[in-house]
matplotlib code that plots the C-alpha trace (Angstrom):
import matplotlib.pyplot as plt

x = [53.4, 50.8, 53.2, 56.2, 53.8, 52.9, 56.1, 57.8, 55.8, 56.9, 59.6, 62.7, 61.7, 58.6, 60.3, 63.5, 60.9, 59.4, 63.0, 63.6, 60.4, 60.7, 64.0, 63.1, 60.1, 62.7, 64.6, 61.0, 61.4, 57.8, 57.6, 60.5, 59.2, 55.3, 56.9, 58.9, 55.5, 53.6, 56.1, 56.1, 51.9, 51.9, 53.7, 51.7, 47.9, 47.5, 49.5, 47.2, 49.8, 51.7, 48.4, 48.1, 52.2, 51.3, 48.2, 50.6, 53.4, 50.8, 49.1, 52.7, 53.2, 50.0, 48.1, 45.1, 42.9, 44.7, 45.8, 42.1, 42.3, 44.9, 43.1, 40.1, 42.3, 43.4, 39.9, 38.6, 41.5, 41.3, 37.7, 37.7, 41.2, 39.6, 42.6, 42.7, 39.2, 40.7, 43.8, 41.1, 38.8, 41.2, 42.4, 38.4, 38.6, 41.4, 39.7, 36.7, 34.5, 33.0, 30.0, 32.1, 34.9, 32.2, 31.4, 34.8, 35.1, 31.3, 33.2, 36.2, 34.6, 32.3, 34.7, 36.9, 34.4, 37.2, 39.2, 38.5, 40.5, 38.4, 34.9, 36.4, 37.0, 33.5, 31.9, 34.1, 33.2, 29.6, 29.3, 31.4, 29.0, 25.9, 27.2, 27.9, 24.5, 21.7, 19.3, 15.9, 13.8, 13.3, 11.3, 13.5, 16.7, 14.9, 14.3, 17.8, 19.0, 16.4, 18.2, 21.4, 20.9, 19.1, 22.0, 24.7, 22.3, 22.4, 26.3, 27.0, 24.8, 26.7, 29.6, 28.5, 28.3, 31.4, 32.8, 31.5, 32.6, 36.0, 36.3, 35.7, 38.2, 40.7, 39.8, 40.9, 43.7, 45.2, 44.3, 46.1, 49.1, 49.6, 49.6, 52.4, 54.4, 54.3, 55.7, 57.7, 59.1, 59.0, 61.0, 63.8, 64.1, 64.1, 66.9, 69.0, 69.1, 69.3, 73.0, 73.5, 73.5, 75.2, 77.9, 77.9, 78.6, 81.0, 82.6, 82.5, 83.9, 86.9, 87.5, 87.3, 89.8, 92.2, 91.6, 92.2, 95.1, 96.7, 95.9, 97.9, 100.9, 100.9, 101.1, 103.6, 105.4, 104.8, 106.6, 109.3, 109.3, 109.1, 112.1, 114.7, 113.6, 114.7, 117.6, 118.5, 118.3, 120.3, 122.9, 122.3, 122.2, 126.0, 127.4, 126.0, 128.1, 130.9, 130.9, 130.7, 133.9, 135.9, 134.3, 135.7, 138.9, 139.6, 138.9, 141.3, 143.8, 142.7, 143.3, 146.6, 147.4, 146.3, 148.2, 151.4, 150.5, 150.5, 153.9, 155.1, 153.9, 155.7, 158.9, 158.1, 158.0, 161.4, 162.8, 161.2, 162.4, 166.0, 165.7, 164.8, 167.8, 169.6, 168.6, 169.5, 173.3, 172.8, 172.2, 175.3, 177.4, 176.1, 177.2, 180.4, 181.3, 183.0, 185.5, 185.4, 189.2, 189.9, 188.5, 188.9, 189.4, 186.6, 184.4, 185.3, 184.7, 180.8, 181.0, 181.3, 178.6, 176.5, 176.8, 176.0, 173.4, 172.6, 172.3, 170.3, 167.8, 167.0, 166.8, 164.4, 162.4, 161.9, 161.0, 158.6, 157.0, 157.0, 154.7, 152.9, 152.4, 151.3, 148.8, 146.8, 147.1, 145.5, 142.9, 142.0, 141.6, 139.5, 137.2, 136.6, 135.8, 132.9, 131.8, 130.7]
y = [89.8, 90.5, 89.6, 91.5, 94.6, 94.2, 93.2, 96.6, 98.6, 96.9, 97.9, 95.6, 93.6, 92.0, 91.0, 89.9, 86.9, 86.1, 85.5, 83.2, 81.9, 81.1, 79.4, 76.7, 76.0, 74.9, 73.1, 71.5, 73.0, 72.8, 74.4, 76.9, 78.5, 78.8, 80.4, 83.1, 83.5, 84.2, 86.9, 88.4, 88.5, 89.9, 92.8, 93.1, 91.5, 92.2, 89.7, 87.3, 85.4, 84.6, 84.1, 81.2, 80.2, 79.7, 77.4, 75.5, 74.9, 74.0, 71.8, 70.0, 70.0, 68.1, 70.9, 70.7, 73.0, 76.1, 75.6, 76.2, 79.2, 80.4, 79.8, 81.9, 84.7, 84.9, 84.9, 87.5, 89.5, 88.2, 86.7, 86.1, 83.8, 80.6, 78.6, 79.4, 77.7, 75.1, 74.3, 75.0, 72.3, 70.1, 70.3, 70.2, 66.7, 66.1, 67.0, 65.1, 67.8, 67.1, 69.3, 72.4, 70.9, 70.4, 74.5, 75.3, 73.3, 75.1, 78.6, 77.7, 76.3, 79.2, 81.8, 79.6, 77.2, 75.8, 73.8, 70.2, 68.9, 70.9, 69.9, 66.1, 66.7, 68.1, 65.1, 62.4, 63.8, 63.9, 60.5, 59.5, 61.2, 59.7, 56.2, 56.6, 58.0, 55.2, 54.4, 56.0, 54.8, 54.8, 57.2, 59.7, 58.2, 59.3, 62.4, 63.3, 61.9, 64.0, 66.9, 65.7, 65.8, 68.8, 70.3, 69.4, 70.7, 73.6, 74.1, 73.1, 75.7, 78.5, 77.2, 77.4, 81.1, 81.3, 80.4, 83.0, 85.5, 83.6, 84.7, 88.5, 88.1, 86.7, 89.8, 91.8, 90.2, 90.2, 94.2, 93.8, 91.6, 94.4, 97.1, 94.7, 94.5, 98.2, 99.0, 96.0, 98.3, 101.3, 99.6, 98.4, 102.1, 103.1, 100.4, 101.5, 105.1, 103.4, 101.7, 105.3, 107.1, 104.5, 104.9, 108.5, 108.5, 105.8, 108.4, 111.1, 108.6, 108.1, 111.5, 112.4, 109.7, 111.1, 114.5, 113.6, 111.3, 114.1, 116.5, 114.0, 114.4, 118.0, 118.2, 115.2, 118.1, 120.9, 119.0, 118.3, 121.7, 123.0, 120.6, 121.6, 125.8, 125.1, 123.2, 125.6, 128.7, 126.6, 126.1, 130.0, 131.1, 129.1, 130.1, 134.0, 133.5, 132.2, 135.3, 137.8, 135.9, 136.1, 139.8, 140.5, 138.8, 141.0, 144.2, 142.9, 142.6, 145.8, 148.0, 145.6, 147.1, 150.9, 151.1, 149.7, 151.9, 155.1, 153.5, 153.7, 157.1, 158.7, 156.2, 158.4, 161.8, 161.3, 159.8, 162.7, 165.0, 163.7, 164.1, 167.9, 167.9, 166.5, 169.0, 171.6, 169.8, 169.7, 173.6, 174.1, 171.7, 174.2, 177.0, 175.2, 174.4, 177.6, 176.3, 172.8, 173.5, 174.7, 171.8, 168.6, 166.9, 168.6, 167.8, 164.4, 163.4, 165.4, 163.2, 159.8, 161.3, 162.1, 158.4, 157.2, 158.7, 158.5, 154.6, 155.2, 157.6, 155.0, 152.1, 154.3, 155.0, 151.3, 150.8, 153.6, 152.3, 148.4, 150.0, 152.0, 148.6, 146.6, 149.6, 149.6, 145.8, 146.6, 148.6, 146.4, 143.9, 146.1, 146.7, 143.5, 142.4, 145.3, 144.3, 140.8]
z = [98.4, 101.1, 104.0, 102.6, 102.3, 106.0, 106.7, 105.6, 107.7, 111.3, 113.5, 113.2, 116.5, 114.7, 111.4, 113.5, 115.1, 111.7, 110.5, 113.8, 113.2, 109.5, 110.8, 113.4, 111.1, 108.2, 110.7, 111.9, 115.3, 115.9, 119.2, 119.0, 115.5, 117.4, 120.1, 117.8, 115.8, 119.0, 120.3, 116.6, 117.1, 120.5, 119.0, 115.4, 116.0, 112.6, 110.5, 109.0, 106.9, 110.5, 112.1, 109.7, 109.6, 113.6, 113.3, 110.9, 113.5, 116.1, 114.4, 113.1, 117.1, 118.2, 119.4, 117.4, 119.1, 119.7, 115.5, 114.7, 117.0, 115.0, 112.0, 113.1, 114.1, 110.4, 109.1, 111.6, 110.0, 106.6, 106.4, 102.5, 102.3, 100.9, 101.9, 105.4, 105.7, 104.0, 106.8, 109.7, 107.9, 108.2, 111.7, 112.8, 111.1, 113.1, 116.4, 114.6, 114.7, 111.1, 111.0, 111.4, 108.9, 106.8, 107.3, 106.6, 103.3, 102.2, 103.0, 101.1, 97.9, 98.3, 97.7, 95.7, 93.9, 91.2, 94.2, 93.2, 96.1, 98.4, 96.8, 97.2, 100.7, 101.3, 99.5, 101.2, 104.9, 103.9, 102.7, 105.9, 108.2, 106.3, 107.1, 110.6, 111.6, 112.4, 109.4, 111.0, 108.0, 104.4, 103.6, 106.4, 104.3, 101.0, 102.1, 103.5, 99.9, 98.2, 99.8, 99.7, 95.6, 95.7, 97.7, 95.5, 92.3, 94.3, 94.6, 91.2, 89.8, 92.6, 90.8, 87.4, 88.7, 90.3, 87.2, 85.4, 87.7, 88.0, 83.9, 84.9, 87.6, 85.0, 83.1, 85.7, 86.9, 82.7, 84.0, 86.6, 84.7, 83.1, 85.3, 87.6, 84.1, 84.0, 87.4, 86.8, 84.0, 86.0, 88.8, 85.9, 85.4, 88.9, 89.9, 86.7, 88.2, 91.5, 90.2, 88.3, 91.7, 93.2, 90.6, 90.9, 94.6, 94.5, 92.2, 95.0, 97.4, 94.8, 94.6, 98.2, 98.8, 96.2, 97.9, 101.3, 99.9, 98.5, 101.1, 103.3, 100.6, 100.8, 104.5, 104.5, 101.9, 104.1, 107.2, 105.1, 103.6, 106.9, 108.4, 105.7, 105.9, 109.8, 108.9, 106.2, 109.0, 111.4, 108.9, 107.8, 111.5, 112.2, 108.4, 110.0, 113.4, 111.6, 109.3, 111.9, 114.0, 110.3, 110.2, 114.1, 113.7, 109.9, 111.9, 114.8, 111.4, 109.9, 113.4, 113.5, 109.8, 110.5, 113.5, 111.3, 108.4, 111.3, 112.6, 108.8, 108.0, 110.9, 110.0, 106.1, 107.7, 109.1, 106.2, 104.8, 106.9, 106.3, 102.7, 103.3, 105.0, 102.2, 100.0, 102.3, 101.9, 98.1, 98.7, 100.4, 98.6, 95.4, 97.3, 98.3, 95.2, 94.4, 97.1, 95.8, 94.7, 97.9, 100.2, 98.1, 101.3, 102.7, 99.2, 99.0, 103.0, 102.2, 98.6, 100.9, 103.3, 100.5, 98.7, 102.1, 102.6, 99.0, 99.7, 103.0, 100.7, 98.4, 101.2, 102.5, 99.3, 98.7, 102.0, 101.3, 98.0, 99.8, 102.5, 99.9, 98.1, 101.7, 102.1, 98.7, 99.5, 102.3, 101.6, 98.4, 101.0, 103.3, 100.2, 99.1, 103.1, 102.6, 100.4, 101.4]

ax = plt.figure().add_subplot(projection="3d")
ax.plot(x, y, z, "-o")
ax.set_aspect("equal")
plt.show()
């Protein structure tokens, strides 16, 4: 927990070498891993847990001596960590340098009187060390036992004391318990509103897809829209051109027809004209016809002239009322051209 906590508060390039670090160790790349530790500490003096990961690789690689360096780097920063003590005693008896191992073990039970192993330890080296010194005399030997006892009287009774205070620090640490429990609670609830937001903006995502999807449909809509409107007016603008050459060539027809229709009215004034005259023969034929007796010949040549022209009259009329007809044909025709 400690070295996550310290860990979260380093730039990326520190926790990037722990990683490498943690790595080769695994793989027991000795060397590789103390070298990724020691670029990690360069950049962060302050991390006691890799301070001691370090004097663990060095010592796994031989070098003895700069490990227990290590391992008093981690105590100046951390000078209460029983176990550290315990790894530094160690590598003194590896460098046999007892009297300090010895010092180390004293520290560690000290702040952790309960650890058997480490009490063993202490005894064992003692005993060792008491046999390899020369016997000086009996009464010297006595008196170094005498203390010796008295010494070991002395530690059981600090542990006797460290007990007790071990069952107040199990007090606080059931405090503790449950104080982790309840942040352990409050972190459920945090990471179910966590998922909750994460749910909620996966949601937004979704929906901003489906906008910008169909935002993409309307515009592929609008192009399309947009391709048959031109189409549409260049289909409008040649049905217009077409229109207006049908328009040009019905008024080309049309001046065709007026001039006719002018051609027939005049032809109709002097059929007209000959029918006045007509009349003016059926007024002298009635004034003539006192004489009818006398001119029979004369009546009956006028009778022929008069059936002839009788039979020219009525050619003429028909030809009349067929151009009348062609006209309002005509002009029917003009109309309905208008009106389109």
């Amino acid at each position: 927990m400690n070295l996550f906590k310290t860990l979260s508060s380093k730039s990326a390039a520190p926790p990037a070498l722990i990683a490498r670090g943690d790595t080769a160790r695994d793989q027991r790349e000795w060397a590789r891993a103390a070298s990724a530790y020691k670029a990690a500490l360069d950049l962060k003096p302050d991390l006691t847990d890799i301070w001691v990961q370090y004097g663990h690789v060095l010592k796994e690689s031989g070098e003895i001596s700069a490990a227990v360096d290590a391992y008093r780097q981690a105590l100046k920063n951390e000078p209460h960590h029983s176990e550290t003590y315990v790894h530094m005693a160690h590598a003194l008896k590896r460098i046999a340098l007892h009297d300090e191992a010895i010092q180390a073990f004293e520290k560690a039970l000290a702040l952790d009187p309960e650890d058997e192993e480490s009490a063993q330890e202490l005894f064992a080296l003692q005993q060792r060390l008491n046999e390899s010194r020369p016997a000086g005399g009996n009464e010297e030997n006595s008196a170094a036992e005498a203390a010796s006892v008295q010494e070991l009287l002395d530690l059981r009774a600090a542990l006797e004391k460290e007990r007790e205070a071990s069952a107040a620090n199990a007090l606080r640490l059931s405090a503790l318990q449950n104080l982790y429990d309840d942040i352990q609670v409050e972190n459920g609830v945090l990471k179910q509103q966590i998922v909750g937001q994460q749910a909620e903006i996966e949601k937004q995502r979704d929906t901003e897809t489906a906008h910008i999807r169909k935002q993409h449909d309307l515009e592929a809509s609008r192009d399309a829209l947009q391709e048959r409107i031109e189409r549409h007016e260049a289909e409008a603008a040649d049905e217009r051109a077409q229109r207006e050459e049908h328009i040009k060539s019905i008024r080309i027809a049309q001046d065709e027809l007026t001039d006719e229709a002018a051609a027939l009215k005049e032809k109709i004034a002097e059929q007209q004209s000959e029918l006045d005259g007509l009349n003016e023969l059926k007024t002298d034929l009635l004034t003539l016809k006192a004489e009818r007796d006398e001119a029979f010949d004369t009546i009956d040549t006028l009778k022929s002239q008069m059936q002839d022209h009788d039979l020219r009259t009525g050619l003429a009329r028909e030809e009349f009322l067929r151009s009348e007809g062609q006209i309002a044909l005509m002009k029917d025709m003009f109309l309905r051209e208008g009106e389109l």
